[in-house]
C-alpha positions in Angstrom: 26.2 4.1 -2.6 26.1 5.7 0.8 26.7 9.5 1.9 27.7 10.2 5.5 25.8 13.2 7.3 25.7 14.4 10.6 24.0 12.1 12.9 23.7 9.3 10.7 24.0 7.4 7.5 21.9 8.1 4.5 21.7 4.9 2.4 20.8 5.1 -0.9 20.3 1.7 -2.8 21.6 2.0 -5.9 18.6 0.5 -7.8 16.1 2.9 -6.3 15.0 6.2 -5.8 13.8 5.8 -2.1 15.8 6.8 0.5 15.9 5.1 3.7 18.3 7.1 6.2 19.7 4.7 9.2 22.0 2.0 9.2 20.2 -0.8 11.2 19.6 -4.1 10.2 15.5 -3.4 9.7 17.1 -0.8 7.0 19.2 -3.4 5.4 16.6 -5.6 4.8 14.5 -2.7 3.1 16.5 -2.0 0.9 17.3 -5.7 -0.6 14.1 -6.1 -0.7 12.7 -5.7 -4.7 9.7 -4.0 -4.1 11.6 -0.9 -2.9 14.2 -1.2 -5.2 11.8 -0.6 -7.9 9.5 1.6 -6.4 8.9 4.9 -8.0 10.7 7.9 -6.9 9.7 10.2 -4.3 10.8 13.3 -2.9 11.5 11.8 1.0 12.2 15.6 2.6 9.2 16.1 1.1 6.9 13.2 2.4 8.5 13.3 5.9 7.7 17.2 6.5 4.3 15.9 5.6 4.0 13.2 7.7 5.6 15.2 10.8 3.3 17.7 9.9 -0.4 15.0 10.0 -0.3 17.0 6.1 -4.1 16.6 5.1 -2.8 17.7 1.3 -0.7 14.8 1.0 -3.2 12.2 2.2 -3.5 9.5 -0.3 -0.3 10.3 -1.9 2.2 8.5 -0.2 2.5 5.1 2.3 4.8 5.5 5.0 6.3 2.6 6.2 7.8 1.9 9.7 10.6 -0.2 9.9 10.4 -0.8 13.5 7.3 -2.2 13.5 6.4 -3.3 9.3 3.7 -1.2 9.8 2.4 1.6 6.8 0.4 4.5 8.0 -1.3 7.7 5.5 0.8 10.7 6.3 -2.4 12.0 8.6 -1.9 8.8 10.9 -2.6 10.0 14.6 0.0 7.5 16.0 3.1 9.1 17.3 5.1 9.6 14.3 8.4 6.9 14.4 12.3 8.8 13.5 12.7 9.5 10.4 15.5 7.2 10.0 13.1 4.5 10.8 10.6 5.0 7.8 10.6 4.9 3.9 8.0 5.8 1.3 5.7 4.1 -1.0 3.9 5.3 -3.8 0.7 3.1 -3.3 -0.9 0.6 -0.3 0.2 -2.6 -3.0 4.2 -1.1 -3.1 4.1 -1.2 0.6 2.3 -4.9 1.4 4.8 -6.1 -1.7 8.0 -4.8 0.7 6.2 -7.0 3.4 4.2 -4.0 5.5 1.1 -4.6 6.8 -1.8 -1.8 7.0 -1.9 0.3 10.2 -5.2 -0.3 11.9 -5.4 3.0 13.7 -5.2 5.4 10.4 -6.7 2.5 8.0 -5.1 3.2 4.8 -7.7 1.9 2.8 -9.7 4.5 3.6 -7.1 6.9 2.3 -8.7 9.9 -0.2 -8.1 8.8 -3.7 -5.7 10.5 -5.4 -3.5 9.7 -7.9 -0.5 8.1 -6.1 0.8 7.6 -9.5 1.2 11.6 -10.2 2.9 12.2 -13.0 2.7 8.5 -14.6 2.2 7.6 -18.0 -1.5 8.3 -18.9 -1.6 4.3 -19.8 -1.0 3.8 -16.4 -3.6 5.9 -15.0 -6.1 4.5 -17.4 -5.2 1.1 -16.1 -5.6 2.3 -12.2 -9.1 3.4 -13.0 -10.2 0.2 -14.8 -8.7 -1.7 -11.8 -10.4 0.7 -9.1 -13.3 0.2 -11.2 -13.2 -3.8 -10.7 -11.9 -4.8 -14.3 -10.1 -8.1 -12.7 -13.0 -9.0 -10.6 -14.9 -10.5 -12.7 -12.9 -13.4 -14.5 -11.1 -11.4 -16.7 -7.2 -11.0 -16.5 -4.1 -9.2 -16.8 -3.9 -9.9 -20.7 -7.2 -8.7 -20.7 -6.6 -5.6 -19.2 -3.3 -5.1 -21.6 -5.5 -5.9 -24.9 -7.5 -3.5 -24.0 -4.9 -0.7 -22.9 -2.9 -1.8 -26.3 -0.1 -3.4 -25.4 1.2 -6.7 -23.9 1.0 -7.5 -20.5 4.7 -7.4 -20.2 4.9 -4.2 -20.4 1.7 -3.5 -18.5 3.2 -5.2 -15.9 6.5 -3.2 -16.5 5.6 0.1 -15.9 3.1 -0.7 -13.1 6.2 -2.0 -11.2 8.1 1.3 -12.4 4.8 3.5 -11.6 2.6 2.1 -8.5 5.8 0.3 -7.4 3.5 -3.5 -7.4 1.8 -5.5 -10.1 -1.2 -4.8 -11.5 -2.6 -8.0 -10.1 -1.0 -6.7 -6.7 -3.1 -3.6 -6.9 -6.1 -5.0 -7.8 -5.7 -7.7 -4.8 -5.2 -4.7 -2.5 -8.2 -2.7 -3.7 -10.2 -6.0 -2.9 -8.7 -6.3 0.5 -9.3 -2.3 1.5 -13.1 -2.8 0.1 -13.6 -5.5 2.2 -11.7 -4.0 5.0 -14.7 -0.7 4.6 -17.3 -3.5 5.0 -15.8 -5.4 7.9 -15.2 -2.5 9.9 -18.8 -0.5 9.5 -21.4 -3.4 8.4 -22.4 -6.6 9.7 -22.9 -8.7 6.6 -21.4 -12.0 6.8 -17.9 -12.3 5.9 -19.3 -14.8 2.5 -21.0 -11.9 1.8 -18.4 -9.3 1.9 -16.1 -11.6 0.1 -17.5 -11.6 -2.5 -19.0 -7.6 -2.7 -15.3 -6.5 -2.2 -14.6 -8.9 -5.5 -12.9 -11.7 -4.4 -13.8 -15.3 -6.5 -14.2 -17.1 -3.4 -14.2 -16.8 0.7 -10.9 -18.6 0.4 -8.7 -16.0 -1.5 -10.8 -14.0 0.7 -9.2 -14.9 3.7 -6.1 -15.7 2.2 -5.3 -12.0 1.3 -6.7 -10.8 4.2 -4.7 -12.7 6.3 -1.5 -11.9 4.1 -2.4 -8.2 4.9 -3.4 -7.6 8.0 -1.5 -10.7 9.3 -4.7 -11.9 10.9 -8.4 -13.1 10.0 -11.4 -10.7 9.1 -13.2 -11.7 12.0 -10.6 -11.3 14.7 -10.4 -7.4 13.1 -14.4 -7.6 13.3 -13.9 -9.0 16.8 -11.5 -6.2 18.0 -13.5 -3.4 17.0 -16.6 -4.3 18.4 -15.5 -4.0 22.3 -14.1 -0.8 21.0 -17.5 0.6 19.8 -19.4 -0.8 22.9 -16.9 1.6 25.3 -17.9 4.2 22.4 -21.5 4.2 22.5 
């Protein structure tokens, strides 16, 4: 479905509620892609007065994705905001590294206040998110686990995580890991074994792995770039 405004195109996929107005190819891809199509709804005039604005309120709320770049920012991001018809919204950091985004390294999302991205979920859901945040799948145990003990089977666990925080619960959890160690790279100086492993990962391999997948380059080339930074700094 597809309504035609002044200036532009507003494309609506017809599996989702996020709106993505433009009609480049960047768009296109956007919207076939299955994390959007399922990602929970949000209010877009909304989230990009907010993000125009550098909103404090809504920090932690929303992910804003750029399509120009496959970059997500928080709302309070001090880059020059992109068009509006060259971003789209996520509900959580996971949604928005599932539709292939990478963190923005200027406004660090995992930093982000934490609120409930999930406003107005089930109360499952949330009890789920705070088990997760907590570190309930670092420690050997798994998705089944976390459903037996929400009371319900990990298919639908699964399913209204996808509906809800628009990613998998293991897709949220491996994102939590990710920003924790992200914290630790950026203001310690433990060894990258060490934060591995604090941040919850099972090994310095998955590790690296996700935090390559995320950032699209290693911990200690993100370590590396932000210690010439601090030198000009001090």
């Amino acid at each position: 479905m597809a309504t035609t405004l002044r200036g532009g195109t507003e494309r609506v996929s017809p599996l989702s509620d996020v709106i993505v107005r433009g009609a480049g190819r960047a768009t296109a891809r956007v919207l076939r892609s299955r994390a959007v199509r399922r990602a929970i709804a949000l209010d877009r005039r909304t989230c990009d007065r907010a993000r125009l604005a550098r909103d404090r309120r809504f920090d932690g709320w929303f992910f804003t994705g750029v399509l120009t770049t496959r970059i997500y920012c928080r709302p309070t991001c001090p880059v020059k905001p992109a068009r509006s018809r060259n971003v789209v919204f996520f509900p959580t950091a996971a949604a928005a590294e599932r539709a292939g985004f990478r963190p923005c390294l200027r406004c660090r999302p995992e930093t982000a206040p934490g609120t409930p991205a999930w406003h107005g979920a089930a109360a499952t859901v949330s009890r789920a998110m705070r088990l997760i945040e907590r570190g309930f799948l670092d420690e050997g145990q798994t998705v089944d686990d976390l459903a037996d003990t929400l009371g319900m089977t990990a298919r639908h666990l699964r399913r209204l995580f996808v509906r809800h925080a628009g990613a998998s619960p293991a897709a949220v959890a491996t994102t939590r890991r990710v920003q924790r160690a992200k914290v630790l790279v950026d203001e310690t100086t433990l060894p990258m074994g060490t934060i591995a492993f604090a941040a919850g990962f099972a090994s310095v391999r998955r590790f690296n792995a996700a935090f390559r997948s995320a950032y699209r380059r290693p911990p200690s080339a993100v370590r590396g770039a932000r210690r010439p930074r601090a030198a000009r700094l001090g």
